[in-house]
MARLOVO-151185 format. One record per residue: residue in three letters; x negated, y negated, z negated of N, C-alpha, C in turn. Coordinates in pm, 1 decimal, always signed. Layout:
BEGIN
{node 'Ala'; {X; Y; Z}; {X; Y; Z}; {X; Y; Z}}
...
//
This chain:
BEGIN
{node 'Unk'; {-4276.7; -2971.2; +5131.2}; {-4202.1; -3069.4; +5054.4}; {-4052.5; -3042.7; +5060.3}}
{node 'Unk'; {-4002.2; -3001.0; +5173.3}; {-3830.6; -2994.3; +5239.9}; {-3820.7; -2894.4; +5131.5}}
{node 'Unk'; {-3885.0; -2768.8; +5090.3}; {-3863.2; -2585.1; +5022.6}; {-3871.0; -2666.6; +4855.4}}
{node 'Unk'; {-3965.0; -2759.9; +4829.1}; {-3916.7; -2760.8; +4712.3}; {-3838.7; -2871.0; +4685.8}}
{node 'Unk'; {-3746.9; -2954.1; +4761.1}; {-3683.2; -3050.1; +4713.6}; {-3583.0; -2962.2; +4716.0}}
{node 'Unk'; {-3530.8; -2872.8; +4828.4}; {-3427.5; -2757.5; +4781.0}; {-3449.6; -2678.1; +4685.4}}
{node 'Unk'; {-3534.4; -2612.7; +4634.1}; {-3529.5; -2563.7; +4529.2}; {-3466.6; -2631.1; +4357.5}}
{node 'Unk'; {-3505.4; -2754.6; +4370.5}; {-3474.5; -2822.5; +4291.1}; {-3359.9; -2856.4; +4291.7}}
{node 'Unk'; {-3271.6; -2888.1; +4385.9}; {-3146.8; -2879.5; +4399.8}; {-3093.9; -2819.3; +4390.5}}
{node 'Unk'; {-3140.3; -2662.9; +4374.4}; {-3075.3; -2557.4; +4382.7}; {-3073.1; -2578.3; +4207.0}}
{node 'Unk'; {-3177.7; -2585.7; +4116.9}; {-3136.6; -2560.2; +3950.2}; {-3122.7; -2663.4; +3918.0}}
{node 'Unk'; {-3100.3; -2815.2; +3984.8}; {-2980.7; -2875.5; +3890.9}; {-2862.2; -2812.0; +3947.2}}
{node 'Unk'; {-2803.3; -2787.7; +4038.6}; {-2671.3; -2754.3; +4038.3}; {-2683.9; -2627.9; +3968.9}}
{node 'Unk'; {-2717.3; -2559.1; +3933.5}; {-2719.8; -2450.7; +3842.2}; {-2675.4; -2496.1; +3751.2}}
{node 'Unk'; {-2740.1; -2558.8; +3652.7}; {-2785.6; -2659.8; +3537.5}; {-2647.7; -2691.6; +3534.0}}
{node 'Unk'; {-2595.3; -2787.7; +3610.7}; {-2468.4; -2855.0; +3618.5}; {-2371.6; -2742.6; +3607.4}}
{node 'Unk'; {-2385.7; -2642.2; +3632.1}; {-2227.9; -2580.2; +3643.0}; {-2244.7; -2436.0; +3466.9}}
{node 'Unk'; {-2345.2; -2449.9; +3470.2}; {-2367.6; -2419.6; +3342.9}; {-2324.5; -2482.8; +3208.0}}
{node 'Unk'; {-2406.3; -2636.8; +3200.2}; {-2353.5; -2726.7; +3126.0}; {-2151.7; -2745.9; +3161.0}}
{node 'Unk'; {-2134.8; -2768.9; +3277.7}; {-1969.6; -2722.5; +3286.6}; {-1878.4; -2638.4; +3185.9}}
{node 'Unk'; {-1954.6; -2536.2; +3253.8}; {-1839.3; -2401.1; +3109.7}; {-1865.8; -2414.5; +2988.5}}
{node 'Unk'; {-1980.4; -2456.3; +2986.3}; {-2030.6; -2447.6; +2802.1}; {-1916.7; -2560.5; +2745.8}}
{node 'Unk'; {-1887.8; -2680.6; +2825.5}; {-1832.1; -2767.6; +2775.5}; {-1681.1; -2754.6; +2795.9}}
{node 'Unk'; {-1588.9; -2682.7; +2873.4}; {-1520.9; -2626.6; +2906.5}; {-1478.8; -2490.9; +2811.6}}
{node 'Unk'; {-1573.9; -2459.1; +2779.4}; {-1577.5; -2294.2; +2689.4}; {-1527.6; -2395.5; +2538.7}}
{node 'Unk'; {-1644.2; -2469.4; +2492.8}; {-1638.7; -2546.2; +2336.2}; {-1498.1; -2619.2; +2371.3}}
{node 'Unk'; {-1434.5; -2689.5; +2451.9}; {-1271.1; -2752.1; +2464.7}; {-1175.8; -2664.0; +2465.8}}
{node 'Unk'; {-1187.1; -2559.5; +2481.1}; {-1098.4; -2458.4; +2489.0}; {-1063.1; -2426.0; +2283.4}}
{node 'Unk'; {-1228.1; -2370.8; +2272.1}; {-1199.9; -2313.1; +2126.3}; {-1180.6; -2399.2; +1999.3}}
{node 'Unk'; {-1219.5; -2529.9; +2056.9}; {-1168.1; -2648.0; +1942.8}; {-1014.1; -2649.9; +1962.6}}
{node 'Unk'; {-986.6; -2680.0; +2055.2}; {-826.6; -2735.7; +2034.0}; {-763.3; -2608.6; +2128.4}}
{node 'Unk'; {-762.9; -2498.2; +2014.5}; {-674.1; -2382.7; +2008.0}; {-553.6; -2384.9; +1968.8}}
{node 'Unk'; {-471.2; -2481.0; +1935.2}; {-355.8; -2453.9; +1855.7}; {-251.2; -2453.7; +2015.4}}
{node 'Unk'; {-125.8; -2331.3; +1981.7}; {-96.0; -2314.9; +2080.5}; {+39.2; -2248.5; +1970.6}}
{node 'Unk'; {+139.8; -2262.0; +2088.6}; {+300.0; -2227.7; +2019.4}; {+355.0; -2188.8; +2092.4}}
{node 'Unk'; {+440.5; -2063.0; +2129.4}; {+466.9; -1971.9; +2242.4}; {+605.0; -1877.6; +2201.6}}
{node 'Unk'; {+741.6; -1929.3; +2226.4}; {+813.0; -1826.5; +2196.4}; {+811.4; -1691.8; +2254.7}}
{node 'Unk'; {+835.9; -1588.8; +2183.7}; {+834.9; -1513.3; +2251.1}; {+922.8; -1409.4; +2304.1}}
{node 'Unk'; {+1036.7; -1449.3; +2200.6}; {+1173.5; -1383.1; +2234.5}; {+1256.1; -1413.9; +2132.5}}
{node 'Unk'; {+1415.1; -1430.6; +2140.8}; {+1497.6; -1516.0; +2085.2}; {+1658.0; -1409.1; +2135.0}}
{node 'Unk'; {+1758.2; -1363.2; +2004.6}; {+1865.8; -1360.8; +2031.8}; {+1980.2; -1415.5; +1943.4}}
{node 'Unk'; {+2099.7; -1395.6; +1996.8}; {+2208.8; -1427.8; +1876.8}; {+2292.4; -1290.4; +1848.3}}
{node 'Unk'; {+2303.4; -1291.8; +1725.8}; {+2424.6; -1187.3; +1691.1}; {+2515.5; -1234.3; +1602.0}}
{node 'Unk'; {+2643.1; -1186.3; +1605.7}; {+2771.7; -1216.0; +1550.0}; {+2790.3; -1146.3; +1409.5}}
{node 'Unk'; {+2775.1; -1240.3; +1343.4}; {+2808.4; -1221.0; +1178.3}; {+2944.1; -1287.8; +1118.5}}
{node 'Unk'; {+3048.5; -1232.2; +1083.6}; {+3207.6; -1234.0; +1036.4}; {+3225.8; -1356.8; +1125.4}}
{node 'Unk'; {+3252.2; -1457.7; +1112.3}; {+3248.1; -1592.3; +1199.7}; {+3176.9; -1697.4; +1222.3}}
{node 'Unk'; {+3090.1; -1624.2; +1248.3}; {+2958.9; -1727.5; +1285.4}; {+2822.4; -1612.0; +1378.0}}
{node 'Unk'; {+2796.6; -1720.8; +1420.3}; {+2632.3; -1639.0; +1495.5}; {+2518.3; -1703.7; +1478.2}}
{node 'Unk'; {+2458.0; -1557.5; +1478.2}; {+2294.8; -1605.3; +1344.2}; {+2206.5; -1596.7; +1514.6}}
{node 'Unk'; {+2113.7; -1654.0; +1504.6}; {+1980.4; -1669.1; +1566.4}; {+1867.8; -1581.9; +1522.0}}
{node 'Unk'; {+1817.6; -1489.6; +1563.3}; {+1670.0; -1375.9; +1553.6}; {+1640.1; -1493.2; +1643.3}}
{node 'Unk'; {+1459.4; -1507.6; +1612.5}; {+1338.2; -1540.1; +1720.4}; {+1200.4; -1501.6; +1660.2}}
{node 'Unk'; {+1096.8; -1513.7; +1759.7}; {+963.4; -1474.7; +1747.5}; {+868.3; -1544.2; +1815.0}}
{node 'Unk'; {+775.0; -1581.8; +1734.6}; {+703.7; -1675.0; +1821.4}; {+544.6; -1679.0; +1800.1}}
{node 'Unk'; {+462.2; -1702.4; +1885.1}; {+335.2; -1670.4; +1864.2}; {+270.8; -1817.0; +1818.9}}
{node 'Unk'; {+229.2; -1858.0; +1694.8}; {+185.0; -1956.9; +1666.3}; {-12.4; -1976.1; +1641.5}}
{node 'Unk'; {-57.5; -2054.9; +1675.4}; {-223.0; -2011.0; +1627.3}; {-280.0; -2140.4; +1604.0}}
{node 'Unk'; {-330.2; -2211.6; +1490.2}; {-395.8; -2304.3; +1443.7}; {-529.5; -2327.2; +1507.6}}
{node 'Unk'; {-556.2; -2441.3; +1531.6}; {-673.6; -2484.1; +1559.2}; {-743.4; -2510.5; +1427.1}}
{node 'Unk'; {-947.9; -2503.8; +1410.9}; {-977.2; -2536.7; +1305.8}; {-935.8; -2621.5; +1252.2}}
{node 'Unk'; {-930.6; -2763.4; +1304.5}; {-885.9; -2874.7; +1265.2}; {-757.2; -2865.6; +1182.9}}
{node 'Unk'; {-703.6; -2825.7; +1208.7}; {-537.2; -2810.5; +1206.6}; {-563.6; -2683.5; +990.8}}
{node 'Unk'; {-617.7; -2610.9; +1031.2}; {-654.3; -2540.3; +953.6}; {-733.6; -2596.8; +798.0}}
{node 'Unk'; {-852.3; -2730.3; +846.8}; {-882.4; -2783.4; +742.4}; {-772.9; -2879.5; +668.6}}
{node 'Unk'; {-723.7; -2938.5; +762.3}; {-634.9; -3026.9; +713.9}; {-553.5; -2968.1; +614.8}}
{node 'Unk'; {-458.1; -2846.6; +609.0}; {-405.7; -2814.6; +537.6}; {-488.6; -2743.8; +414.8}}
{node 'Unk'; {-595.8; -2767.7; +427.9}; {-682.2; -2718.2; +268.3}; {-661.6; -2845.3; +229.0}}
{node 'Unk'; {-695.0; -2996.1; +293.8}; {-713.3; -3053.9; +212.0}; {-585.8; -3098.6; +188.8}}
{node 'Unk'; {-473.5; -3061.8; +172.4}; {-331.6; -3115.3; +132.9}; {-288.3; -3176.3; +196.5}}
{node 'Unk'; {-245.0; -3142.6; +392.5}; {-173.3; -3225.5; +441.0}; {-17.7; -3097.8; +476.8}}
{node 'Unk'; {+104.0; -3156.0; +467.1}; {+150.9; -3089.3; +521.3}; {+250.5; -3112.1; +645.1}}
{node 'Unk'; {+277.6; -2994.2; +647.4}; {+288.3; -2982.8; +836.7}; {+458.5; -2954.0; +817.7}}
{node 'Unk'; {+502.6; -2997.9; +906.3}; {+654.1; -2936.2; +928.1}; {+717.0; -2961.5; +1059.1}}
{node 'Unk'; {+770.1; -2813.4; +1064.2}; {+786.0; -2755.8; +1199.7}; {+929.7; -2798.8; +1194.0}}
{node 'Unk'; {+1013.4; -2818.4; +1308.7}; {+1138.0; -2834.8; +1405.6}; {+1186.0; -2701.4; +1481.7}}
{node 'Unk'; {+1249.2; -2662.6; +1399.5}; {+1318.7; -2526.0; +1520.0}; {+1466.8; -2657.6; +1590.0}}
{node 'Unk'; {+1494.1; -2653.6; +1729.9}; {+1566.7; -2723.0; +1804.9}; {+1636.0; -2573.6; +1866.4}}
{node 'Unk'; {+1818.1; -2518.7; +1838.3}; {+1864.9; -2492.0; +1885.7}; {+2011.7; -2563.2; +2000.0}}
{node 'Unk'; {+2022.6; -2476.8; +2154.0}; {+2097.2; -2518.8; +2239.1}; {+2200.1; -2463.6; +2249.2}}
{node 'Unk'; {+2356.8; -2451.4; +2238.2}; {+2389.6; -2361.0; +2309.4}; {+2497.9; -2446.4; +2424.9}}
{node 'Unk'; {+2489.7; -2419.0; +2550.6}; {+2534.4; -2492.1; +2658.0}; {+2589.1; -2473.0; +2768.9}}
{node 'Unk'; {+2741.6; -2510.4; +2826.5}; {+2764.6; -2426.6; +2912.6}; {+2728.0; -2503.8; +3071.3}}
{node 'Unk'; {+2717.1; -2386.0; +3123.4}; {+2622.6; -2473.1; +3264.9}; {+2724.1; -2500.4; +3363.4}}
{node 'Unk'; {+2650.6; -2655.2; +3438.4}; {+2736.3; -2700.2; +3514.9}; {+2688.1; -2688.7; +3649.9}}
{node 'Unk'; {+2757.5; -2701.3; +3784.6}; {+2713.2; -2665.5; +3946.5}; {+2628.6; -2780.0; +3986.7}}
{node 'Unk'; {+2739.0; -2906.2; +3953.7}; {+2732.9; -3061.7; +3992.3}; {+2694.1; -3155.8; +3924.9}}
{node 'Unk'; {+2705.5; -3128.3; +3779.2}; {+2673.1; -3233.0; +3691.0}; {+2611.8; -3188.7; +3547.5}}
{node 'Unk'; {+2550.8; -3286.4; +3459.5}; {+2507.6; -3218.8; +3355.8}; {+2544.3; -3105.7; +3263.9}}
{node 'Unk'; {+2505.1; -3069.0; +3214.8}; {+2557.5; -2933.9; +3145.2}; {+2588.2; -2936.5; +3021.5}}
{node 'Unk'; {+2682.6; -2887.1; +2976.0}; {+2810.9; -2891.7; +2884.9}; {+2752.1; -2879.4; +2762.6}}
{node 'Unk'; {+2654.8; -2944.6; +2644.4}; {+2628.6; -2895.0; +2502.5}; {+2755.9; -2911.3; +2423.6}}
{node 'Unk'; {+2793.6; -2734.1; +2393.4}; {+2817.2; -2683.3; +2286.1}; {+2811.1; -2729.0; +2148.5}}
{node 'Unk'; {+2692.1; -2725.6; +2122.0}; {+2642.4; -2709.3; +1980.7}; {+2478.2; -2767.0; +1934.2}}
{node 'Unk'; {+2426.4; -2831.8; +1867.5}; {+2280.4; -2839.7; +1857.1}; {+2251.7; -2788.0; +1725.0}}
{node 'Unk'; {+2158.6; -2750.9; +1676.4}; {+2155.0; -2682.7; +1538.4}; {+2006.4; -2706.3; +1559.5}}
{node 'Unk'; {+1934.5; -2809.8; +1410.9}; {+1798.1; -2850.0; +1404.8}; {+1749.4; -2774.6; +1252.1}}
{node 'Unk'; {+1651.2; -2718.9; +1253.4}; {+1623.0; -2657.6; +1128.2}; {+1443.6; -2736.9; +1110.6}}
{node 'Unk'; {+1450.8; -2729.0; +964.9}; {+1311.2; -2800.2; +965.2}; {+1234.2; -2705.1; +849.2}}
{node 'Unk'; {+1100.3; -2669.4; +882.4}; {+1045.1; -2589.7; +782.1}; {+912.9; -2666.5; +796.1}}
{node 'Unk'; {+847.5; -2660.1; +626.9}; {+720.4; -2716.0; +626.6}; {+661.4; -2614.7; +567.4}}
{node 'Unk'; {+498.8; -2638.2; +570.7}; {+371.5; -2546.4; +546.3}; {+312.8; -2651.2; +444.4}}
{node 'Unk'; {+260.9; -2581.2; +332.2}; {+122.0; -2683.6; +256.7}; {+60.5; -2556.4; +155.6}}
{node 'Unk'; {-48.8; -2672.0; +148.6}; {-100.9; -2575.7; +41.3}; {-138.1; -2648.6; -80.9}}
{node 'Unk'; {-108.0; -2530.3; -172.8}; {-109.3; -2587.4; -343.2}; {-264.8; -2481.0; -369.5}}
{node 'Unk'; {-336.2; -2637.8; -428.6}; {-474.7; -2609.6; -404.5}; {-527.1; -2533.9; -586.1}}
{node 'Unk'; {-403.3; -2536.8; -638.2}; {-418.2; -2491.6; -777.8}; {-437.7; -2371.7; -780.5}}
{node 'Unk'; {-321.7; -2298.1; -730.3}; {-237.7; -2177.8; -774.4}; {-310.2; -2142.3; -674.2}}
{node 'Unk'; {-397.8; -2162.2; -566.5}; {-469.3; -2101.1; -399.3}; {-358.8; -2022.3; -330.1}}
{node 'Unk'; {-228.6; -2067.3; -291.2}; {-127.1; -1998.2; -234.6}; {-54.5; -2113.7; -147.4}}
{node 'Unk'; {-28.6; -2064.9; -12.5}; {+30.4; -2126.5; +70.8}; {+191.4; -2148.5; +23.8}}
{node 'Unk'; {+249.6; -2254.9; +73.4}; {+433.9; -2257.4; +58.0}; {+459.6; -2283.5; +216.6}}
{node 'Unk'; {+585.4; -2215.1; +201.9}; {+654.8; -2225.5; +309.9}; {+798.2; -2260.9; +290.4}}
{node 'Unk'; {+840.5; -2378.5; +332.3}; {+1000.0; -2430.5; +260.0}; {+1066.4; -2426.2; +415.5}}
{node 'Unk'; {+1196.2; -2346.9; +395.1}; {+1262.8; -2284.9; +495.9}; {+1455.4; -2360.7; +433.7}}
{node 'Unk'; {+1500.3; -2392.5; +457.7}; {+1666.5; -2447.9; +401.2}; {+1641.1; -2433.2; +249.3}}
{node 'Unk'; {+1583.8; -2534.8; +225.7}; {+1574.6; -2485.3; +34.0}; {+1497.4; -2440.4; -17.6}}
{node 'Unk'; {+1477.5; -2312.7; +58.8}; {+1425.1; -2183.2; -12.5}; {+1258.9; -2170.6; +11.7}}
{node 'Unk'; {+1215.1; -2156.9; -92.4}; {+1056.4; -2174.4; -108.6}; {+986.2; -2014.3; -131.6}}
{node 'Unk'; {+892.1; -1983.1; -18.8}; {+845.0; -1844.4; -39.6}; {+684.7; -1884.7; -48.0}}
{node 'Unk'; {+585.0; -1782.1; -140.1}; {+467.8; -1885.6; -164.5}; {+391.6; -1735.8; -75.9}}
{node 'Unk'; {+310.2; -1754.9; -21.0}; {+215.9; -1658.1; +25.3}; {+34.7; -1682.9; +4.1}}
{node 'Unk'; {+0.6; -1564.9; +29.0}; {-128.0; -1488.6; -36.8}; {-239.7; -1627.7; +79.4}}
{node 'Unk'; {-214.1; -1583.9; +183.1}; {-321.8; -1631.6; +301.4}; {-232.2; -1685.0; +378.5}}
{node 'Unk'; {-318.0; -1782.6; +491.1}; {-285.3; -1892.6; +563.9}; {-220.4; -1800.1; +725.5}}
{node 'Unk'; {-281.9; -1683.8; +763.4}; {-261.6; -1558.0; +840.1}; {-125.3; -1539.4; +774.8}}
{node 'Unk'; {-101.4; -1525.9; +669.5}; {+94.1; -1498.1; +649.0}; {+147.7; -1548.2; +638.4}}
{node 'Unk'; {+102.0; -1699.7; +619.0}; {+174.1; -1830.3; +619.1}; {+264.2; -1817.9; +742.2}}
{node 'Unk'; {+138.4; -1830.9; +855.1}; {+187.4; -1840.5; +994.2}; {+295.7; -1724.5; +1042.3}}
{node 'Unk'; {+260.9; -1603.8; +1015.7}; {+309.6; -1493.4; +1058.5}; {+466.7; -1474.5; +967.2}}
{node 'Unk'; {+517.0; -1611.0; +861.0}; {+605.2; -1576.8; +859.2}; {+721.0; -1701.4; +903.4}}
{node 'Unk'; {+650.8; -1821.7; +956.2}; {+676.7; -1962.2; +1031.3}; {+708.6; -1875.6; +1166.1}}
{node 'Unk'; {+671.3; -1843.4; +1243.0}; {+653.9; -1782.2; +1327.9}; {+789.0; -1656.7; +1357.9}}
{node 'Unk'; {+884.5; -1633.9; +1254.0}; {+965.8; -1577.8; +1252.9}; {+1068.5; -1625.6; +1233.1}}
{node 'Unk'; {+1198.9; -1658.7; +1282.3}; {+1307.8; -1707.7; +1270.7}; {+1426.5; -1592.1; +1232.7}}
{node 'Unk'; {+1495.8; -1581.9; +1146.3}; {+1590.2; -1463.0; +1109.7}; {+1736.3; -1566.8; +1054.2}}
{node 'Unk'; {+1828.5; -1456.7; +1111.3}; {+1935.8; -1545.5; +1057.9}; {+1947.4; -1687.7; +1048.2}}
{node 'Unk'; {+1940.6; -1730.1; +1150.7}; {+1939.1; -1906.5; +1131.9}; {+2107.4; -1894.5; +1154.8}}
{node 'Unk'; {+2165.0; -1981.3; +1085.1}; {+2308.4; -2013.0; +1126.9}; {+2342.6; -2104.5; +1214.4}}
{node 'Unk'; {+2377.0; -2078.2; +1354.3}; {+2353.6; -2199.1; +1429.0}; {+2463.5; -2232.8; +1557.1}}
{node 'Unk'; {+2578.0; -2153.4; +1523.7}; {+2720.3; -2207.0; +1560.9}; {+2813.7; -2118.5; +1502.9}}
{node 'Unk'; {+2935.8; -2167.6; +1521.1}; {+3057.1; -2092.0; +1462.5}; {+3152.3; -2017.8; +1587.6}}
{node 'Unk'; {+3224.5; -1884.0; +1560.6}; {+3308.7; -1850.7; +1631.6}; {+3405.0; -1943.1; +1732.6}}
{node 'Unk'; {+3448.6; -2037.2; +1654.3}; {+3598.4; -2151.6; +1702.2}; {+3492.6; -2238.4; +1802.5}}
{node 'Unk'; {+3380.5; -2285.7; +1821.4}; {+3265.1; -2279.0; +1854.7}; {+3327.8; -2315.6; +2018.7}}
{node 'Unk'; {+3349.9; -2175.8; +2070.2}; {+3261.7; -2080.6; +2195.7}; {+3446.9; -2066.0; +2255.2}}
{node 'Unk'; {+3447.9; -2071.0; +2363.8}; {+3611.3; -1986.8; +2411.8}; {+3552.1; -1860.5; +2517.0}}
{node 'Unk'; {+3675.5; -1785.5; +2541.4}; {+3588.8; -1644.3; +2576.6}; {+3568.6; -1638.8; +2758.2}}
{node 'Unk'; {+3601.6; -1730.2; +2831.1}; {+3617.9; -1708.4; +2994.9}; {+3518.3; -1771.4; +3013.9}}
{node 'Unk'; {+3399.4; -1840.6; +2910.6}; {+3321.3; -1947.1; +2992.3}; {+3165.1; -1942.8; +2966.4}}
{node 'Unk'; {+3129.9; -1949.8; +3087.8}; {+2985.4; -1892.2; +3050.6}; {+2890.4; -1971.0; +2961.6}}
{node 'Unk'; {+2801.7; -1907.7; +2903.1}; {+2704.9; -1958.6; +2831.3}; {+2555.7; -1981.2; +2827.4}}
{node 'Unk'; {+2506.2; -2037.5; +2811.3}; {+2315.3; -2054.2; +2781.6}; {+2286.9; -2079.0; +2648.4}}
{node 'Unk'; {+2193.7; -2020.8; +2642.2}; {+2077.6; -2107.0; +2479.0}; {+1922.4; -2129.7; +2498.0}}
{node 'Unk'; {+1921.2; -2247.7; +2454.1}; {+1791.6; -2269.4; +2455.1}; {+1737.1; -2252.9; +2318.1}}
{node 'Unk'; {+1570.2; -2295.6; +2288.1}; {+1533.4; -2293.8; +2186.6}; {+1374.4; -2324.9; +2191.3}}
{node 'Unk'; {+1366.3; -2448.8; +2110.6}; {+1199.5; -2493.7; +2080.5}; {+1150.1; -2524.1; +1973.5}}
{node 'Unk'; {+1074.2; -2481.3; +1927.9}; {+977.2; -2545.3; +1820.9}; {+842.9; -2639.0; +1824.4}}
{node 'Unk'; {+865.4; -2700.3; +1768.3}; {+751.3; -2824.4; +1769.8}; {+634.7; -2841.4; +1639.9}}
{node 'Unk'; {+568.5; -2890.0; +1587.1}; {+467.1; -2969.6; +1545.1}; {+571.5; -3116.4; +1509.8}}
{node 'Unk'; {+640.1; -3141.0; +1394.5}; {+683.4; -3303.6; +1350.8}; {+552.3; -3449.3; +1399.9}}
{node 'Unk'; {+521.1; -3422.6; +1466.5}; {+430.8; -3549.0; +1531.6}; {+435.7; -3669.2; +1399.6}}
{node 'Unk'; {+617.6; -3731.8; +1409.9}; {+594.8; -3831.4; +1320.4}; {+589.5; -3795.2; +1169.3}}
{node 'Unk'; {+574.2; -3708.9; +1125.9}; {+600.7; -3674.7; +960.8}; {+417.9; -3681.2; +916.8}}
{node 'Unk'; {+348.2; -3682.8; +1060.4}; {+182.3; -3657.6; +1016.6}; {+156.7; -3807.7; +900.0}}
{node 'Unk'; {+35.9; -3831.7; +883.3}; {-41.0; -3931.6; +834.5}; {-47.7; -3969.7; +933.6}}
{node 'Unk'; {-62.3; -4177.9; +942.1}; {-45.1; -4244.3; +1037.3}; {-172.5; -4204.5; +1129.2}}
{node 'Unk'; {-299.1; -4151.9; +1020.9}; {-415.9; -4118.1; +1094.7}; {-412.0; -4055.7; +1209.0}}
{node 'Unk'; {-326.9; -3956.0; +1147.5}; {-344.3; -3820.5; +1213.6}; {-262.9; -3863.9; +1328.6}}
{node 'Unk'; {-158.1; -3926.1; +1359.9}; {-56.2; -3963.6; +1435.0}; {-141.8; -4040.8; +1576.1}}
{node 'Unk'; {-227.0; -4098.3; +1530.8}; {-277.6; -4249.4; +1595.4}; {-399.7; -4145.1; +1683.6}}
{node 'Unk'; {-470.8; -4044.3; +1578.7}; {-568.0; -3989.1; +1655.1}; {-468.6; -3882.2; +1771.2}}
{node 'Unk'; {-386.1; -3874.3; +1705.7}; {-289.1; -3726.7; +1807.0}; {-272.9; -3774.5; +1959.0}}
{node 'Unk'; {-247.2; -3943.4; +1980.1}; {-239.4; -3977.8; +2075.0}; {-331.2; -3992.6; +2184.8}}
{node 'Unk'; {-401.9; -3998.7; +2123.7}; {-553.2; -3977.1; +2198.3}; {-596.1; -3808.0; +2288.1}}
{node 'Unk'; {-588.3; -3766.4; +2185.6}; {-624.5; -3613.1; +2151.9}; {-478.5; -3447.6; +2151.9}}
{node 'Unk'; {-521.8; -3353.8; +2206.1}; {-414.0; -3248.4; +2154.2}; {-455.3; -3202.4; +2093.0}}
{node 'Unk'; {-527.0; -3217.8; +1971.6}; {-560.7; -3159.0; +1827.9}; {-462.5; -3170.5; +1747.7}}
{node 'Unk'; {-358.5; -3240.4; +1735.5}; {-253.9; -3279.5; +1644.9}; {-59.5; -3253.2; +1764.1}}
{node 'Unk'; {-115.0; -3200.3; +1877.2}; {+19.2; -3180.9; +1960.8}; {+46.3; -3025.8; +1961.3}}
{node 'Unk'; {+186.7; -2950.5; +1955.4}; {+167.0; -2845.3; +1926.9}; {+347.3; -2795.0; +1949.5}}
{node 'Unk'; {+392.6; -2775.2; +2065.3}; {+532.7; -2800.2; +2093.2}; {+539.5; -2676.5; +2173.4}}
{node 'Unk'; {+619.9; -2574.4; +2179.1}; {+656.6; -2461.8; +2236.8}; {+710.2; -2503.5; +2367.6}}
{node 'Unk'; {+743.4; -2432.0; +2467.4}; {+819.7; -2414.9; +2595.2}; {+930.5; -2420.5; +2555.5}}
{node 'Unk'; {+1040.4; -2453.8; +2657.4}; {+1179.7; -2417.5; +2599.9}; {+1248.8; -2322.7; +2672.4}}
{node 'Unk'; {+1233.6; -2199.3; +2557.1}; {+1262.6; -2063.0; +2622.2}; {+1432.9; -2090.7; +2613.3}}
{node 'Unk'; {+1484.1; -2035.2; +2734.7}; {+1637.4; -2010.8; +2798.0}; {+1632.6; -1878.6; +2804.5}}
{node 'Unk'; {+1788.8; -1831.6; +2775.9}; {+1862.4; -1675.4; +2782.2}; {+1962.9; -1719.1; +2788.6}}
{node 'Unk'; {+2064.1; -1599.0; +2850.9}; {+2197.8; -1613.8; +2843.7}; {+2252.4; -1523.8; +2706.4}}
{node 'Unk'; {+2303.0; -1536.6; +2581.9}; {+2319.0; -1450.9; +2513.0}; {+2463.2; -1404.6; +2543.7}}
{node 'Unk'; {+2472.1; -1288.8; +2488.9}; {+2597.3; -1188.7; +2492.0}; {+2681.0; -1231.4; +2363.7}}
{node 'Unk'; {+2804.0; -1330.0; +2379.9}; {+2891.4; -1359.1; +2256.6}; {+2976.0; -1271.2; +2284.4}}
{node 'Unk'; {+3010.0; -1199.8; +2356.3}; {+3136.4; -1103.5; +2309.3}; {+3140.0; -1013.5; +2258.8}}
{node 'Unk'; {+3046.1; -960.8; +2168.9}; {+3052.9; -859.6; +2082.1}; {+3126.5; -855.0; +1930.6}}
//
C-alpha cells in the first residue's frame, strides 16, 4: 500500500509541474509584446542636435488583431538631456516629446505610420514596426542649449499611449499586460563637443 501511494505521488507531482510550464509556456507567448531600446546617439547638425535610436519592438497577437480591426496605436518617444548632480536632483536641460501613431487603412490594405506630420504608408505590419522602431534625426535640443565645461546625460523611452487606447482597451490594460508596452530608460553620456 506505502509503494503505491508513493507512486502516485510521484505522477501527480509530475502532472503538476507539467501542467506548470504548459501554462507558463501559453503566458509567455500570448502577451509577447515587448519594447527594448537598443542603442541611441546625438549628433551635431549646424545648430542643433539630432537624436539616431533603435529599438526592438514585437507585437503581441492581440495587439496585432486590434490593429486590423482599426484601432490605432501611438507611440511616445520621451527625450532627456540632464546635467548630473552629487547631492541633489539632477539638472533637466531640455525634454523633447515626439508622438508617432500606427493604423491601418483597411481599404487600400496598407499600414500608416504618422511621424511630425509626415505620413509614410507601408506594404506589411513587419515594416510598419521595423520602421516605428527607428528613430532618425529627431530634433531634440539646440546648441545655446548646452555650455561647454559641464557634464552631460541623456535619457530616452518609448512607450505604448495607455490613455489614447479605447476606454475598453484601457480598463482591460489594467487588469492585464496585453495593452502595457513601455521601454527601459536607456542612459548614455553623449559626446556634444564635436
Amino acid at each position: 500500500m506505502m509503494v503505491f501511494s508513493m507512486l502516485c505521488y510521484k505522477r501527480i507531482k509530475q502532472l503538476f509541474c507539467v501542467l506548470g510550464l504548459v501554462l507558463f509556456a501559453s503566458t509567455c507567448v500570448a502577451a509577447s509584446n515587448s519594447l527594448h531600446i537598443r542603442s541611441a546617439n546625438i549628433i551635431s547638425y549646424e545648430d542643433e542636435f539630432l537624436l539616431n535610436a533603435d529599438a526592438e519592438i514585437n507585437f503581441s497577437k492581440e495587439m496585432e488583431k486590434a490593429i486590423l480591426k482599426g484601432f490605432t496605436f501611438n507611440f511616445i518617444i520621451e527625450f532627456q538631456l540632464f546635467s548630473p548632480r552629487t547631492y541633489w536632483f539632477d539638472d533637466e536641460i531640455v525634454t523633447t516629446v515626439q508622438q508617432v501613431s500606427l493604423s491601418y487603412h483597411a481599404l487600400t490594405k496598407q499600414y500608416i505610420l504618422v511621424r511630425n506630420e509626415q505620413q509614410r504608408t507601408l506594404a506589411t505590419l513587419d515594416e510598419a514596426i521595423e520602421d516605428l522602431s527607428v528613430i532618425q534625426d529627431l530634433k531634440v535640443f539646440q546648441k545655446k542649449d548646452i555650455e561647454k565645461d559641464r557634464p552631460y546625460k541623456a535619457a530616452l523611452m518609448m512607450r505604448l499611449d495607455h490613455k489614447s487606447l479605447p476606454k475598453a482597451m484601457q480598463v482591460e490594460g489594467m487588469s492585464s499586460n496585453e495593452w502595457k508596452m513601455s521601454s527601459q530608460r536607456f542612459e548614455w553620456v553623449p559626446n556634444l563637443l564635436k
